[in-house]
C-alpha positions as CSV (number, residue, x, y, z in Angstrom):
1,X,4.4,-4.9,23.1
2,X,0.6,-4.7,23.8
3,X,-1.3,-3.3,21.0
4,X,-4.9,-2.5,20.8
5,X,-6.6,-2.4,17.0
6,X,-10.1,-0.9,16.7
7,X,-12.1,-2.2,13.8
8,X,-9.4,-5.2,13.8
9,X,-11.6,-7.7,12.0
10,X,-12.4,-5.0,9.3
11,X,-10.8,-5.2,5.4
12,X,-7.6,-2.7,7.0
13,X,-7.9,-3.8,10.6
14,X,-7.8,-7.6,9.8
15,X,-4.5,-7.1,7.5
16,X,-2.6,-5.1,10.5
17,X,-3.1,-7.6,13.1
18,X,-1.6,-10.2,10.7
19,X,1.1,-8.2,10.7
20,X,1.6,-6.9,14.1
21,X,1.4,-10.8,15.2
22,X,3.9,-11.9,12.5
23,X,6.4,-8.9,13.8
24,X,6.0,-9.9,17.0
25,X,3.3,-8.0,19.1
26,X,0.3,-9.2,21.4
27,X,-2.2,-8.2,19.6
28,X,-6.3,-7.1,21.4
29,X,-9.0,-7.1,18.0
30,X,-11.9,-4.9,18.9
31,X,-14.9,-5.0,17.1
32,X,-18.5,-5.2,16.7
33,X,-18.7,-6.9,13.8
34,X,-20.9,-4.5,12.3
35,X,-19.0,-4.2,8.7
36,X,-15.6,-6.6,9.8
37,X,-16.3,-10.5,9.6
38,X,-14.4,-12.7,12.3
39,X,-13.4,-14.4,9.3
40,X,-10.8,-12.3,8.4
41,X,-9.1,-12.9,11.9
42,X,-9.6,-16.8,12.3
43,X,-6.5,-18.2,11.5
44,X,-5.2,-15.9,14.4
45,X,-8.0,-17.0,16.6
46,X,-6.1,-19.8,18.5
47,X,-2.9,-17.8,18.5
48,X,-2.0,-17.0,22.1
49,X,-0.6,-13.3,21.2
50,X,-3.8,-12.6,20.1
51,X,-6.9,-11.7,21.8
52,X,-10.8,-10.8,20.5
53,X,-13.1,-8.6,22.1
54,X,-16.5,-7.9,20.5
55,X,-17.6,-4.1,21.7
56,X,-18.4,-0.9,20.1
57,X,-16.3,1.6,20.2
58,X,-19.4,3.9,20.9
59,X,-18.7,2.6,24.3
60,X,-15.9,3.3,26.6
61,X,-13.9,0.1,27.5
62,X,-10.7,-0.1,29.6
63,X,-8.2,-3.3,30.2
64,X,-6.6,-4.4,33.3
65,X,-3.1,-5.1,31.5
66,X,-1.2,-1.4,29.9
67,X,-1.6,-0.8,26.4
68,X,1.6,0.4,24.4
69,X,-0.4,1.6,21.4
70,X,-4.3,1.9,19.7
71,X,-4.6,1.8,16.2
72,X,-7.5,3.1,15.6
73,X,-9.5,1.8,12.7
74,X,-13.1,1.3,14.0
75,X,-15.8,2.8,11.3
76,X,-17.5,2.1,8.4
77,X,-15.6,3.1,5.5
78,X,-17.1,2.3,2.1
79,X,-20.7,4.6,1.3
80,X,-22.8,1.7,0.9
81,X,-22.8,1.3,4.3
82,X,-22.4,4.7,5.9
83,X,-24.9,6.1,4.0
84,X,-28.7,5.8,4.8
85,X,-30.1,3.8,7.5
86,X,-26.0,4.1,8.9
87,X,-25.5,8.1,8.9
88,X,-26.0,8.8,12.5
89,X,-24.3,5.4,13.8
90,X,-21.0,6.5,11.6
91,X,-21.0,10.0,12.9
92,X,-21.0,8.5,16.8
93,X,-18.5,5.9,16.1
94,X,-16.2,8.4,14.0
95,X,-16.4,11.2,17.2
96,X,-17.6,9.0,20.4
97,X,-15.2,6.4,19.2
98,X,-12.8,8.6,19.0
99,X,-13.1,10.3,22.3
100,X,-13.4,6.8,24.0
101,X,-10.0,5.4,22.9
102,X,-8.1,9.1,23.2
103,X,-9.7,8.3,27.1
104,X,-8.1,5.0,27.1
105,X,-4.8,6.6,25.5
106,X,-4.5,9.2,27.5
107,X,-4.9,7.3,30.9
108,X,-2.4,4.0,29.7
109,X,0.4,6.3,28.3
110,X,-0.2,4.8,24.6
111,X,0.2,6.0,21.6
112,X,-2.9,6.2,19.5
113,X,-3.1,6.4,15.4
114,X,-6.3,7.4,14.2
115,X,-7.0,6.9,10.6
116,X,-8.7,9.8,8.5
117,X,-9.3,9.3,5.7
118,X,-8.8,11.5,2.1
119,X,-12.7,12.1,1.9
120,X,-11.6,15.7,4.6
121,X,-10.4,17.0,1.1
122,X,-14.5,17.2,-0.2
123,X,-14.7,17.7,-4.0
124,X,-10.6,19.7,-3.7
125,X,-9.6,22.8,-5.3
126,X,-6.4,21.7,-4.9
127,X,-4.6,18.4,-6.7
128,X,-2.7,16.5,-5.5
129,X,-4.1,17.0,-1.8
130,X,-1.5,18.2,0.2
131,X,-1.8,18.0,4.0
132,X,-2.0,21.7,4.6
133,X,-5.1,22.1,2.4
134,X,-8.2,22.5,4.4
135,X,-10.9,21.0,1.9
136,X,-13.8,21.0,0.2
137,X,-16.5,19.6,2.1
138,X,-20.3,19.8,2.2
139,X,-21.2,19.7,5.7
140,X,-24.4,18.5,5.4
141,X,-24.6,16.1,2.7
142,X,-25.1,12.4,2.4
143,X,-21.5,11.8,3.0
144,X,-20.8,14.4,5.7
145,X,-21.5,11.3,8.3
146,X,-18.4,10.3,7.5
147,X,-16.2,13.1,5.7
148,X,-17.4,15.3,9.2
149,X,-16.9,12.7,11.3
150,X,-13.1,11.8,10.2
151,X,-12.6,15.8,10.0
152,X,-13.5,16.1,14.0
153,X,-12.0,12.8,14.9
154,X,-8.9,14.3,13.7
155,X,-9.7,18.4,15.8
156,X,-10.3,16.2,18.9
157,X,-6.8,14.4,18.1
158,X,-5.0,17.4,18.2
159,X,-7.1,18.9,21.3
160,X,-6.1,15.9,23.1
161,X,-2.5,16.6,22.1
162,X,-2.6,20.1,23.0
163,X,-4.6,19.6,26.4
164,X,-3.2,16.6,27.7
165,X,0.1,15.7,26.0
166,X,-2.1,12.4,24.5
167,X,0.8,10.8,21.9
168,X,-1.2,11.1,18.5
169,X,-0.4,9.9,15.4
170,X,-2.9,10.9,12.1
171,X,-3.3,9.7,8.3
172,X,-5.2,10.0,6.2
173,X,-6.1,7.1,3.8
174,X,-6.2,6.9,0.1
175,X,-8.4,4.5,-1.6
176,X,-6.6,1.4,-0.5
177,X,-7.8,-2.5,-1.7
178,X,-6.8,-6.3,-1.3
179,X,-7.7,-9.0,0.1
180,X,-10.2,-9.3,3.5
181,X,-12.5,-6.4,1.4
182,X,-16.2,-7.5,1.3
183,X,-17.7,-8.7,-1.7
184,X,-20.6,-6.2,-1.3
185,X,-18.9,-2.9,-0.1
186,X,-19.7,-0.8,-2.8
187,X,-16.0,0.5,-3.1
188,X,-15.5,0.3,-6.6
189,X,-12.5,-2.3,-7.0
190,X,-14.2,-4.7,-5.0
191,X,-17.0,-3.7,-7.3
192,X,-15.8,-4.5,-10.4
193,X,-13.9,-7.2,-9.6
194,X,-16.9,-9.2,-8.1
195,X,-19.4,-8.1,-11.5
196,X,-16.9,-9.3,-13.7
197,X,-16.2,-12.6,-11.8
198,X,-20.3,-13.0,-11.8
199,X,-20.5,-12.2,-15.7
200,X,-22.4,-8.8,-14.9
201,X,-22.3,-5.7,-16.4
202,X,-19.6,-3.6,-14.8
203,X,-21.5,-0.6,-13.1
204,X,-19.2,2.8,-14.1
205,X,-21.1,6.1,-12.4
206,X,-21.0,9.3,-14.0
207,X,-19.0,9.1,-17.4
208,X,-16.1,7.2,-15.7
209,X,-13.6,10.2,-16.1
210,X,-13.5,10.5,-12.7
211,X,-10.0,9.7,-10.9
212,X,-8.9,7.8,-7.5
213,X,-5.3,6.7,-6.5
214,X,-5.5,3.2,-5.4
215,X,-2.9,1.6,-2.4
216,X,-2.4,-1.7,-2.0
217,X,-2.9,-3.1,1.5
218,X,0.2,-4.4,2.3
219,X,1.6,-1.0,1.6
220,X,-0.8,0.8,3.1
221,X,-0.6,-1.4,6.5
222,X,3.8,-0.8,5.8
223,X,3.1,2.9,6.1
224,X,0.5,3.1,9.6
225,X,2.9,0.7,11.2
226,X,5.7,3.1,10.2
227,X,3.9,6.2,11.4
228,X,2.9,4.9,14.7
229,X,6.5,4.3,15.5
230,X,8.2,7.7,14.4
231,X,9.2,10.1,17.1
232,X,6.5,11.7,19.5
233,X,7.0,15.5,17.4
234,X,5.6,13.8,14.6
235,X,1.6,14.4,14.8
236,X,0.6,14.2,11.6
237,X,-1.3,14.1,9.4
238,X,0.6,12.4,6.9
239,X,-1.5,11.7,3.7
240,X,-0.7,7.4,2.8
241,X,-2.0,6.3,-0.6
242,X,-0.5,5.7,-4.0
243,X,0.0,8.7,-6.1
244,X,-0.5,7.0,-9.3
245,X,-4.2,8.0,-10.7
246,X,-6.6,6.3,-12.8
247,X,-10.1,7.2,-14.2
248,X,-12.6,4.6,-13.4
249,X,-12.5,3.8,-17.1
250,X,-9.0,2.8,-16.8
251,X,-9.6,1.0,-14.2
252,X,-12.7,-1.0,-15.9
253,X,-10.6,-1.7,-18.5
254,X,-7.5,-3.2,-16.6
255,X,-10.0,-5.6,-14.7
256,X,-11.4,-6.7,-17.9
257,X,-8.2,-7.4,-19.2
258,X,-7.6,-9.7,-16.5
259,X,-10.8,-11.5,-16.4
260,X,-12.6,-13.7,-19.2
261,X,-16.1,-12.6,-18.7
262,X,-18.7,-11.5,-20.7
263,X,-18.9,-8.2,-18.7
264,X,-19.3,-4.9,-20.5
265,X,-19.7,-1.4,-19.0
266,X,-23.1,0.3,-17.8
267,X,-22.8,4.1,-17.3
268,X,-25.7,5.3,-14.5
269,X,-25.7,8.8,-12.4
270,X,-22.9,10.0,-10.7
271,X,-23.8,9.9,-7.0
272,X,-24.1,13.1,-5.2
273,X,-21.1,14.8,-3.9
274,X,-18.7,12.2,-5.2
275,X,-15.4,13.6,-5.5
276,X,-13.8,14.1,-8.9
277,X,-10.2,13.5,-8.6
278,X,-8.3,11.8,-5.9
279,X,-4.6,12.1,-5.7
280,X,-1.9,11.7,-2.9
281,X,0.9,14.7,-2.4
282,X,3.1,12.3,-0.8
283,X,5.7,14.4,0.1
284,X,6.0,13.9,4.0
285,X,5.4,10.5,4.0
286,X,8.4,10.1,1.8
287,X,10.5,12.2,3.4
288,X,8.8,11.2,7.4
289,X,8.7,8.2,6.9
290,X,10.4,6.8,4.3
291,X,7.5,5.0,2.9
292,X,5.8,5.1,-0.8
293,X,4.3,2.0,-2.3
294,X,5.7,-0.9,-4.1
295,X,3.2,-2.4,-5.6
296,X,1.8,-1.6,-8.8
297,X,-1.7,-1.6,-9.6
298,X,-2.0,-4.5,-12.1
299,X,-0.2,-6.5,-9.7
300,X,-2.5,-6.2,-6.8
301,X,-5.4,-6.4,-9.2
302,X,-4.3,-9.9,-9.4
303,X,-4.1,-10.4,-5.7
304,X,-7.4,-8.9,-5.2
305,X,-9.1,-11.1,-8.3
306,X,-7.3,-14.4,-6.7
307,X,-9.4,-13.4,-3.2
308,X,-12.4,-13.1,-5.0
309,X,-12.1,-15.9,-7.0
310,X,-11.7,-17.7,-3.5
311,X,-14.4,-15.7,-1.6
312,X,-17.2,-16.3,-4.5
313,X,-16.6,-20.1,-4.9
314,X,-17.2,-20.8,-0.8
């Protein structure tokens, strides 16, 4: 099977080509190395199921050889780097990006997974976020880049679908962590982790009673790989994450507890529009797909710390 992955030398992207080549797949990595490192894909880099091509998804890009499926996961993801400076670039890779591999879909047959992301629920109304609510966004604040961009990525999906029978597949992604996430990403594991490695105090915004959900990777990368490969009726979305919640002070805490470090918490100004609880309704994933995580937060704290520990002492 010949499977395209957009954004395949990102944190996610990385992690699902290891795992499409270890179940068997040949493998084309797209990206532009804009937030991915080739890094994360080296040790596949001599693997002759596997292929690299540096391009932006911006552009349109066809291969000679028929594609089975695209996974796409090409954009940045964490607001550090969407933000700013990388608004408008986010917005043209989350729609022209988009539209260029529904193209490519559309005229190879393939099926195509786009991954949205939980930030189309806004600041909810509703918790836990089902799939049928609409959300809570602000259209035109520093986020909307990317909370917009995912939200028409997944209308052109379905218009694709409904127009020209394109076999879609949407998710959308809790806050997911592991190993292949940068150092400097902002997200706030990564975060922590990395201050608390360094000995520095542990940045906590707001008053740190704000929630998330947090995934894994491998079981995040367990459920896309399921979804792509249910039957053509199911479209999505399909909400993947972990629907245990913590508060950021909770979370603090746990990666204290598993670092000696002389680390203590700073509070500073909750950033605008950040959401204030994050939670999962896993329902249809369960029931769809089978899936819900395995493992447990504390445990893949200790992955994640391991990688860093790694990462920090190249």
């Amino acid at each position: 099977m010949k499977i395209l992955v957009t954004g395949g030398t990102g944190f996610l992207g990385s992690n699902l080509c290891k795992y499409l080549i270890k179940h068997g797949a040949d493998v084309i990595c797209l990206d532009n190395n804009y937030t991915g490192r080739l890094k994360n894909v080296e040790e596949l880099l001599n693997n002759p199921h596997f292929t690299f091509v540096e391009h932006d998804v911006i552009n349109p890009i066809d291969f000679s050889t028929p594609l089975d499926q695209i996974y796409n996961l090409a954009c940045p993801a964490s607001p550090v780097h969407y933000q700013g400076k990388a608004a408008v670039k986010t917005t043209k890779t989350c729609v022209l990006g988009i539209l260029n591999m529904l193209d490519l879909a559309t005229k190879h047959n393939a099926s195509i997974l786009q991954t949205s992301t939980s930030e189309v629920y806004g600041e909810p109304l509703v918790h836990p976020q089902v799939e049928t609510y609409r959300g809570n966004v602000n259209p035109i604040g520093i986020r909307a880049c990317y909370d917009e961009g995912k939200r028409c990525a997944e209308s052109l999906c379905f218009d694709y679908y409904r127009e020209y029978g394109t076999q879609i597949k949407v998710v959308r992604i809790f806050n997911t962590y592991g190993p292949h996430m940068r150092e400097d990403d902002g997200r706030v594991i990564s975060s922590f982790i990395v201050q608390a490695l360094q000995g520095k105090d542990i940045t906590v915004y707001g008053d740190g009673s704000q929630t998330r959900s947090f995934c894994y990777v491998d079981d995040l990368i367990e459920g896309l790989v399921r979804m792509m490969n249910t039957p053509a009726d199911l479209t999505g979305p399909v909400n993947l994450g972990n629907p245990q919640e913590f508060s950021m002070n909770e979370l603090a805490g746990l990666v204290l507890s598993k670092i000696q470090t002389k680390s203590k918490l700073v509070y500073q100004p909750l950033p605008k529009d950040d959401p204030s609880r994050r939670r999962p309704d896993i329902s249809l994933a369960r029931q769809q797909l089978k899936w819900s995580p395995t493992i447990p937060l504390s445990e893949g704290l200790d992955k994640t710390i391991g990688y860093f520990k790694k990462q920090l002492a190249m």
